[in-house]
MARPALO-678162 format. One record per residue: residue number from 1; residue in one letter; x, y, z of N, C-alpha, C, O, CB in turn. Coordinates in Angstrom, 2 decimals, padded with zeros to 5 digits. Atoms other than C-alpha are relative to their C-alpha. Glycine has a CB too. Example, Ala and Ser with C-alpha at 12.3 -4.5 7.8 and 13.67 -1.06 7.14 Angstrom:
{1; A; {000.89; -001.19; 000.00}; {012.30; -004.50; 007.80}; {000.90; 001.20; 000.00}; {001.94; 001.18; 000.66}; {-000.99; 000.03; 001.25}}
{2; S; {-000.82; -001.19; -000.06}; {013.67; -001.06; 007.14}; {-000.77; 001.09; 000.73}; {-000.26; 002.20; 000.90}; {000.41; 000.46; -001.42}}
% end
This chain:
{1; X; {001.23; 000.25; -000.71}; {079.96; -031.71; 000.22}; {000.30; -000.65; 001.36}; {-000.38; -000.27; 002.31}; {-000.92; -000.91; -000.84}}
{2; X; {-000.36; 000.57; -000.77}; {081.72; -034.00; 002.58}; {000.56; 000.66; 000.96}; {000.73; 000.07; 002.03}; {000.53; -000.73; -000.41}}
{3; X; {-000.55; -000.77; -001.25}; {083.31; -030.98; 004.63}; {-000.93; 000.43; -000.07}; {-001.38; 000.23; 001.06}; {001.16; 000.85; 000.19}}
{4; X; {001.42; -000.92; -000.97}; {079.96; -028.93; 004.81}; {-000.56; -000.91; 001.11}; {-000.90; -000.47; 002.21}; {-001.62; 000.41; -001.12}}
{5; X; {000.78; 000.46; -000.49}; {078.55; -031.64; 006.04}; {000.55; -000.94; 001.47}; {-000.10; -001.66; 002.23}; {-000.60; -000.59; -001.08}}
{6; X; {-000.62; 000.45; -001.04}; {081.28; -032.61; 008.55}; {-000.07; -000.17; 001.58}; {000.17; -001.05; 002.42}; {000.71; 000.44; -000.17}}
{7; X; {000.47; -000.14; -001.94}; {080.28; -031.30; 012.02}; {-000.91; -000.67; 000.08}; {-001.07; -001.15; 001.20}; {-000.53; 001.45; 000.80}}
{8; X; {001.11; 000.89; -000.53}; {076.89; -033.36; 011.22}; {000.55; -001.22; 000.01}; {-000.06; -002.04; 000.70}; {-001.30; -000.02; -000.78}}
{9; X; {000.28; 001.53; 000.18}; {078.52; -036.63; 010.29}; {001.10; -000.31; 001.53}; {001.38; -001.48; 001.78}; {000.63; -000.83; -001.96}}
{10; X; {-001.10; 000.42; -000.75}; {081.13; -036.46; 013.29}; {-000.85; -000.11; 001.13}; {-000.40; -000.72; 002.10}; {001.32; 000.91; 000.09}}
{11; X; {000.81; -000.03; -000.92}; {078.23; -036.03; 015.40}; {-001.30; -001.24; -000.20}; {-001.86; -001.53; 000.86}; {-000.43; 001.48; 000.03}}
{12; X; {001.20; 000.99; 000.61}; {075.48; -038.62; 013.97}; {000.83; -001.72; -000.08}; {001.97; -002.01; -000.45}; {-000.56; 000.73; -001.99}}
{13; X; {-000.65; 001.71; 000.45}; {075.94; -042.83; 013.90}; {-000.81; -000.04; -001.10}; {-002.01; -000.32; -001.05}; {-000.29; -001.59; 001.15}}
{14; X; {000.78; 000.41; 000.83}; {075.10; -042.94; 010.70}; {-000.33; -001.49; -000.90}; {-001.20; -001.66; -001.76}; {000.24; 000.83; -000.58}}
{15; X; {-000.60; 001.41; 000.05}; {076.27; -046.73; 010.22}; {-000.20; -000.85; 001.07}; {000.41; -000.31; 001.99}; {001.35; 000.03; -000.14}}
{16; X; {-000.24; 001.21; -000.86}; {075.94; -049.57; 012.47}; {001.23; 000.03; 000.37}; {001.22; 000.26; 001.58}; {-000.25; -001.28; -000.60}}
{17; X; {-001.23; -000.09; -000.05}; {079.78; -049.58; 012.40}; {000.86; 001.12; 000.41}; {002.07; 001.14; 000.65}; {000.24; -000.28; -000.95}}
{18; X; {-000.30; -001.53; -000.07}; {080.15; -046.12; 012.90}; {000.33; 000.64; 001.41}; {-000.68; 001.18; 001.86}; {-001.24; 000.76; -000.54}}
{19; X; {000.66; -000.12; -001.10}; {081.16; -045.21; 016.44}; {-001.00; 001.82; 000.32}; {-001.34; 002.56; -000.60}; {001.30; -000.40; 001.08}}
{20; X; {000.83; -000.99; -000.15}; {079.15; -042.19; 018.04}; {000.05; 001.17; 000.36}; {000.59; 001.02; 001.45}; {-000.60; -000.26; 000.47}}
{21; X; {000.34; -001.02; -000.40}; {078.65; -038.65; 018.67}; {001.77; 000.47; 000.79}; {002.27; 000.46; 001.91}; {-001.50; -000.23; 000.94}}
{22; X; {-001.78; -000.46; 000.14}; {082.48; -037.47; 018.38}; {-000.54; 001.67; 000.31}; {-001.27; 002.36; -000.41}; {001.10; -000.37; -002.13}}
{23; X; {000.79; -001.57; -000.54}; {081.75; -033.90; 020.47}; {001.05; 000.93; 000.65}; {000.82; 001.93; 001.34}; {-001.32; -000.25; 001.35}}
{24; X; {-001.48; -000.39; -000.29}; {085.49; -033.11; 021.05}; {001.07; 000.13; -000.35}; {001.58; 000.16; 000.77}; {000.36; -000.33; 000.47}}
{25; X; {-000.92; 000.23; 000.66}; {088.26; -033.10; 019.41}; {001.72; 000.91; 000.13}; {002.04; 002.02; -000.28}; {-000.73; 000.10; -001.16}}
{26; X; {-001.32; -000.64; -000.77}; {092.01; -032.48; 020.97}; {000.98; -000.07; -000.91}; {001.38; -001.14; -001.36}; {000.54; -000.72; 001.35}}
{27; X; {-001.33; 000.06; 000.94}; {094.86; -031.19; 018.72}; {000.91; 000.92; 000.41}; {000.85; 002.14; 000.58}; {-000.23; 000.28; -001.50}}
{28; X; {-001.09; -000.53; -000.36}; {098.31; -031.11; 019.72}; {001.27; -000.25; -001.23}; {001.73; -001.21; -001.84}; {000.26; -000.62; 001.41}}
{29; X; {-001.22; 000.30; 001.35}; {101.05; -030.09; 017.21}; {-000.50; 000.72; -001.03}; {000.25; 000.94; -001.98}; {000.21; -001.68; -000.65}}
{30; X; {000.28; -000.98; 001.46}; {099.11; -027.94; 014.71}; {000.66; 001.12; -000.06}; {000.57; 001.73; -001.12}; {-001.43; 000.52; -000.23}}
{31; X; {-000.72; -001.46; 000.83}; {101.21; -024.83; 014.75}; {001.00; -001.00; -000.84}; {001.21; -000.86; -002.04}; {001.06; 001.50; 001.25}}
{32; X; {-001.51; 000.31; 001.04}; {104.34; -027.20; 013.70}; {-000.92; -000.78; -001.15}; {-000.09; -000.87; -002.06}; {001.63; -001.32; 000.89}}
{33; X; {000.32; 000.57; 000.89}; {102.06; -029.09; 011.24}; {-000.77; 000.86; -001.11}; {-001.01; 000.44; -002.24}; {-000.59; -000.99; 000.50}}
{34; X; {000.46; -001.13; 000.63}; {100.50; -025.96; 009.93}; {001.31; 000.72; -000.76}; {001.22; 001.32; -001.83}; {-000.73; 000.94; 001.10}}
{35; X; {-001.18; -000.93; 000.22}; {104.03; -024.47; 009.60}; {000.05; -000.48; -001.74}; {-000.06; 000.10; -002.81}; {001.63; -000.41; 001.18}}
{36; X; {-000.73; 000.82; 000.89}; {105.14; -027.86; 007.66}; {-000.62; 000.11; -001.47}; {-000.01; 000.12; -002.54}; {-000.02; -001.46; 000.54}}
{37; X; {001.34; 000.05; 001.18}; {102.00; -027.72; 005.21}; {000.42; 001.31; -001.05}; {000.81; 001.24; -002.21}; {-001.93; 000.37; 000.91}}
{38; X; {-001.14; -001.18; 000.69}; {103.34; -023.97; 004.33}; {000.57; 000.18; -000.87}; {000.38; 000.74; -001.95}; {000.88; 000.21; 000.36}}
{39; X; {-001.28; 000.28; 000.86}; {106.49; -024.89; 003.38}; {-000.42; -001.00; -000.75}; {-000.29; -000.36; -001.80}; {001.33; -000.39; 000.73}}
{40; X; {000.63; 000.60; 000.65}; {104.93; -027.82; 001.51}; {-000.78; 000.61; -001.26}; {-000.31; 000.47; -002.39}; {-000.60; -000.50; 000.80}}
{41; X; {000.13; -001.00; 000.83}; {102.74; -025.49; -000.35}; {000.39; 001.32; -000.60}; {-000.12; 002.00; -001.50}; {-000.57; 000.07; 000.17}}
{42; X; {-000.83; -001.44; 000.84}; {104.97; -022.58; -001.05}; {001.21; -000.63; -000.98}; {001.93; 000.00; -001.76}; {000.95; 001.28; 001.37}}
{43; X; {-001.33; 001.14; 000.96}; {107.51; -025.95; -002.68}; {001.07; 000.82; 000.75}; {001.96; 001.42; 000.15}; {000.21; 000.08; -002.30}}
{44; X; {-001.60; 000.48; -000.46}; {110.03; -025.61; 000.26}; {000.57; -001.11; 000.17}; {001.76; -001.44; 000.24}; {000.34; 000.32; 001.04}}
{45; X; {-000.10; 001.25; -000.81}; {109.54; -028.62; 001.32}; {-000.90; -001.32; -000.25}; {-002.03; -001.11; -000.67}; {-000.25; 000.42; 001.33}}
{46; X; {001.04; 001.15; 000.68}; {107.96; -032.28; 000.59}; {-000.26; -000.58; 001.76}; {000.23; -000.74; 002.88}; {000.97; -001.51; -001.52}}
{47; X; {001.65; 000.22; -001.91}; {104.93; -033.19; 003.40}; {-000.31; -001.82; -000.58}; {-000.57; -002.07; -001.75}; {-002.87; 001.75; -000.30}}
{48; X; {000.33; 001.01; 000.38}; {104.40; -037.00; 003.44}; {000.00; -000.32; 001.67}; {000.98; -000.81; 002.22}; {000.87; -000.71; -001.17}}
{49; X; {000.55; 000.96; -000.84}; {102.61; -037.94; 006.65}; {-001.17; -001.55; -000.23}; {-002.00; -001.84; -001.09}; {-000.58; 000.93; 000.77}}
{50; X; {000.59; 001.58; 000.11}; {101.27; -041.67; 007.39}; {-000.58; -000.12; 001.54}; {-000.09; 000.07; 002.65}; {001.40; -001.40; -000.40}}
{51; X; {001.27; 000.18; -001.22}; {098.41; -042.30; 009.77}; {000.28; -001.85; -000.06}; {000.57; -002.59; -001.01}; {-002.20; 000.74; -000.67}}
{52; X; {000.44; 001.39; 000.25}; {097.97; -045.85; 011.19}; {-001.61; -000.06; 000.14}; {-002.07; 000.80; 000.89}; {000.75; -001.02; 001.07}}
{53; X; {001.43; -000.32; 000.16}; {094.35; -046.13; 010.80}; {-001.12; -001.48; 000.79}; {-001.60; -002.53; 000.37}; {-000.22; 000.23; -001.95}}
{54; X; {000.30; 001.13; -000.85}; {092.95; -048.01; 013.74}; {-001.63; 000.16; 000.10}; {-002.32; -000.85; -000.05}; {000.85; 000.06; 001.52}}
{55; X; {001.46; -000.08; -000.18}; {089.43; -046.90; 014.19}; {-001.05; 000.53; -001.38}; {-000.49; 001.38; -002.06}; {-000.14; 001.04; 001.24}}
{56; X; {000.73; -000.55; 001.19}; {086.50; -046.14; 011.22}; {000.00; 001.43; 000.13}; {000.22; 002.14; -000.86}; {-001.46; -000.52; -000.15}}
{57; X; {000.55; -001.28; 000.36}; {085.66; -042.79; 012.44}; {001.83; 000.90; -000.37}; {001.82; 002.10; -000.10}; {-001.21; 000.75; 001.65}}
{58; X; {-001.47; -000.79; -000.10}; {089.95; -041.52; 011.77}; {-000.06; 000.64; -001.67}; {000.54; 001.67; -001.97}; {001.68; -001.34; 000.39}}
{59; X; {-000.21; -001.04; 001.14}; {089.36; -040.54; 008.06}; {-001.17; 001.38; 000.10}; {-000.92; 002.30; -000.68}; {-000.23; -000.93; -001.58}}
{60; X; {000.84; -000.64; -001.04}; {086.52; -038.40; 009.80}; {000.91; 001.55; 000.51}; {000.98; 002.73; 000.16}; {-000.21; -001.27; 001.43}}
{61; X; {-000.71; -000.93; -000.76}; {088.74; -036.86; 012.11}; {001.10; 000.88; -000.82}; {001.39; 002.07; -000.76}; {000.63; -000.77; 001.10}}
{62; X; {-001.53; -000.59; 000.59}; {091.86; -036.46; 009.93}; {-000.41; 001.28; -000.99}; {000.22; 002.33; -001.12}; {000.98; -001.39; -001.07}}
{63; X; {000.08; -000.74; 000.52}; {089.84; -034.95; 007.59}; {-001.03; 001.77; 000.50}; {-001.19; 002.67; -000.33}; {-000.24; -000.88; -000.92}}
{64; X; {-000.28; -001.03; -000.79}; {088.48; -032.06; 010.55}; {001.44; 000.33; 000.17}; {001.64; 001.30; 000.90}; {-000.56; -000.24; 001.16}}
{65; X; {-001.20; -000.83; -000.95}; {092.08; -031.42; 011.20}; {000.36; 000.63; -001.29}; {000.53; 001.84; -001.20}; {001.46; -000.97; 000.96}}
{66; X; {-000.36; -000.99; 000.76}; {093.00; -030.51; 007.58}; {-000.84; 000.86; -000.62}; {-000.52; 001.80; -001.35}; {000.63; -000.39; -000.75}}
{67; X; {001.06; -001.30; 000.78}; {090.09; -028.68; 006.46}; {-000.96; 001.01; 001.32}; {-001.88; 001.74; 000.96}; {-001.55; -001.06; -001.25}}
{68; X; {000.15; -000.70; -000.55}; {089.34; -027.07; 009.72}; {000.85; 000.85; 001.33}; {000.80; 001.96; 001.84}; {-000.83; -000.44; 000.01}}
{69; X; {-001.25; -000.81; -001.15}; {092.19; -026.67; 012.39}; {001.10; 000.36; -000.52}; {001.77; 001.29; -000.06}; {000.59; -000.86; 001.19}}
{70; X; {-001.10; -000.70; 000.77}; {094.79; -026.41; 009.93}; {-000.19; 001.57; -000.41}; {000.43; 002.62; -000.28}; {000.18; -000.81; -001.30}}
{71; X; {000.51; -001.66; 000.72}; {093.39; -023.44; 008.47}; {000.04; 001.21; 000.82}; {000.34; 002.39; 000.61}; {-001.61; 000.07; -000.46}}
{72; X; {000.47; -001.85; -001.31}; {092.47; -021.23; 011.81}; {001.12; -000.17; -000.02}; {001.66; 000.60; -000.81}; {-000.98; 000.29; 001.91}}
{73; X; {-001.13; -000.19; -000.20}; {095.63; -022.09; 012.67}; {001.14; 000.71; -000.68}; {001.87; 001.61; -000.26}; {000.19; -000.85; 000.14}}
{74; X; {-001.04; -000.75; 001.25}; {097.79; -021.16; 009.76}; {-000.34; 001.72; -000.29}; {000.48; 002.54; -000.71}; {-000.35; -000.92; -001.75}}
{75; X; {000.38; -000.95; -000.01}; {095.67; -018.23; 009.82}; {000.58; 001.48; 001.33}; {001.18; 002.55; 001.26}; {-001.26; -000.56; -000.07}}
{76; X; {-000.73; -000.90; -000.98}; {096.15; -016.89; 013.45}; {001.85; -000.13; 000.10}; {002.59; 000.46; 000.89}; {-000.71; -000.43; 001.52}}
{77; X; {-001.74; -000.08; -000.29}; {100.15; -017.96; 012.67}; {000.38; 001.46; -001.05}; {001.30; 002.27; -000.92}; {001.07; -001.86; -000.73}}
{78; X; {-000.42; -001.00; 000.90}; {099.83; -015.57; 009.67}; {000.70; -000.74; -001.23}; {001.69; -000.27; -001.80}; {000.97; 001.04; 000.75}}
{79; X; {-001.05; 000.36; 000.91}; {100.97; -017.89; 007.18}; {-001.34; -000.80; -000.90}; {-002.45; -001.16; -000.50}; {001.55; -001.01; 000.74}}
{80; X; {001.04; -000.08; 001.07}; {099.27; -018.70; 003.82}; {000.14; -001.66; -000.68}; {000.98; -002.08; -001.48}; {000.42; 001.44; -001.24}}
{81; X; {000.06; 000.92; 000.71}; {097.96; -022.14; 003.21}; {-000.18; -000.71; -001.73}; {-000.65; 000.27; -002.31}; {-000.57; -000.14; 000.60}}
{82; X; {000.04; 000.23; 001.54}; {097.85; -024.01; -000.95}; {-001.64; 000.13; 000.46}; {-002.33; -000.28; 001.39}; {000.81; -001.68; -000.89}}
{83; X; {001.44; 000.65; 000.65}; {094.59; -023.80; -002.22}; {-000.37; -000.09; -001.80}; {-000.01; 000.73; -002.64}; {-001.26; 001.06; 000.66}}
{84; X; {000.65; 000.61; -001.02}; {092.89; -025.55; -003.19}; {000.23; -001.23; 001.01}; {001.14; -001.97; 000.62}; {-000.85; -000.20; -000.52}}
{85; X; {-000.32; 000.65; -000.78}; {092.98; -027.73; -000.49}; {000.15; -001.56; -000.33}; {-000.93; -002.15; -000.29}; {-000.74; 000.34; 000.84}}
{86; X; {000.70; 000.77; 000.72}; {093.64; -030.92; -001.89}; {001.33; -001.35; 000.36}; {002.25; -001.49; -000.45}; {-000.39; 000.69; -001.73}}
{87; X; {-000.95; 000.77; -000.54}; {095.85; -033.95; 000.33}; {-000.37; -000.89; -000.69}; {-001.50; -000.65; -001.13}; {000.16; -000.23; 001.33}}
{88; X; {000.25; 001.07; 000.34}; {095.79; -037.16; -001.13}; {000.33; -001.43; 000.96}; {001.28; -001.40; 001.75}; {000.57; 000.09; -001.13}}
{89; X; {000.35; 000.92; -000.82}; {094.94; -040.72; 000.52}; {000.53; -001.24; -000.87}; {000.03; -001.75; -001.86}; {-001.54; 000.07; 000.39}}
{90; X; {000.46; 001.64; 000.57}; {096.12; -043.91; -000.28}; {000.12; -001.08; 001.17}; {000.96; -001.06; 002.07}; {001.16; -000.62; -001.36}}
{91; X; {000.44; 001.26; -000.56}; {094.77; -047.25; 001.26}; {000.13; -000.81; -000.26}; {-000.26; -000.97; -001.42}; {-000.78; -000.24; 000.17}}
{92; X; {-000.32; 001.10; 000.79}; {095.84; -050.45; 000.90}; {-001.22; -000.91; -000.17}; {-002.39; -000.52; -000.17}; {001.16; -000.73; 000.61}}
{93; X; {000.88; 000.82; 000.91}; {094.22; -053.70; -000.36}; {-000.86; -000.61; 001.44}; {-001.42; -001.70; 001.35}; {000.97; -001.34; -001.21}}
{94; X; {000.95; 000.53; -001.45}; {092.35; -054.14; 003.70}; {-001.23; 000.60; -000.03}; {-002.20; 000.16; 000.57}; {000.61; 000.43; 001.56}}
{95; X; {000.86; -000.79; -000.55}; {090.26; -051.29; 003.22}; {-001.54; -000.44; -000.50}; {-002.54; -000.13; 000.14}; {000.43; 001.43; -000.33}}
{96; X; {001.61; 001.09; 000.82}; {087.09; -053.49; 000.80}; {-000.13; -000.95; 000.95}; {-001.25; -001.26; 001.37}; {000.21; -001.06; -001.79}}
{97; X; {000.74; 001.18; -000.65}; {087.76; -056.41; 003.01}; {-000.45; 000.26; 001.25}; {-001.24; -000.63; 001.57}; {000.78; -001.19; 000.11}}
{98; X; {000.96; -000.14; -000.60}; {086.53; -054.80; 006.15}; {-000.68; 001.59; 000.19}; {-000.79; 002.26; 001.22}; {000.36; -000.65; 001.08}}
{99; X; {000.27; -000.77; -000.10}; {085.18; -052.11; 005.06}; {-001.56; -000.22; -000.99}; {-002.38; 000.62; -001.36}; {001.14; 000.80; -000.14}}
{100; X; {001.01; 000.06; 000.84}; {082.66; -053.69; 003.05}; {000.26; -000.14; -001.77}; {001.20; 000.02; -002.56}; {-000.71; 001.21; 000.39}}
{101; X; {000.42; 000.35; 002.15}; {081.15; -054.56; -000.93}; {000.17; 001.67; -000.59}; {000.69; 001.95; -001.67}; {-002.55; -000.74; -000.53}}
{102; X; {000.53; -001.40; 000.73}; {080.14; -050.34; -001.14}; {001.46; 000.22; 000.25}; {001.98; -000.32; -000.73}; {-001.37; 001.22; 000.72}}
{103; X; {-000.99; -000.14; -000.09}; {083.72; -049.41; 000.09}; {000.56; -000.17; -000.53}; {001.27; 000.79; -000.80}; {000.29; -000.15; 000.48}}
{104; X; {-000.89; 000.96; 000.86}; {085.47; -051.77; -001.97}; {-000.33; 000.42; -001.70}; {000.24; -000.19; -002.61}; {-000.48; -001.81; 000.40}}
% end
């Protein structure tokens, strides 16, 4: 539900906290990170990127880059992403204390 509804929430403050109306979004490096993902899902290779996660709206963004630029991309490279699509997140013990009671 959270990717249909992606282009509205990247565009909407839906939070006080939230910043606003994200109407751009520049990505450099997706053929080689498209490649890597690939080999990752065909088990050539083990994929373990680490974000530092400075701003609220970055799980937002990160998650436009793998469920929508990864994909065209891998597509116009000709090369066949896992599905289903399915990265995993972990966050340490900061993300309740300012992220809130509902967060937490």
């Amino acid at each position: 539900m959270v990717q249909a509804l992606l282009p509205l929430l990247l565009r909407l403050r839906i939070f006080a906290w939230l910043p606003a109306a994200i109407t751009r979004i520049d990505v450099e490096g997706d053929d080689t990170l498209a490649r890597c993902w690939h080999r990752f899902g065909s088990g050539q290779a083990r994929l373990i990127l680490a974000f530092r996660h400075v701003e609220v709206d970055d799980p937002l963004l990160g998650l436009h880059l793998f469920s929508r630029v990864l994909p065209r991309r891998a597509a116009k490279l000709g090369l066949k992403l896992p599905v289903p699509f399915h990265p995993q997140f972990l966050f340490d013990r900061g993300m309740p204390l300012w992220g809130g009671r509902l967060l937490g």
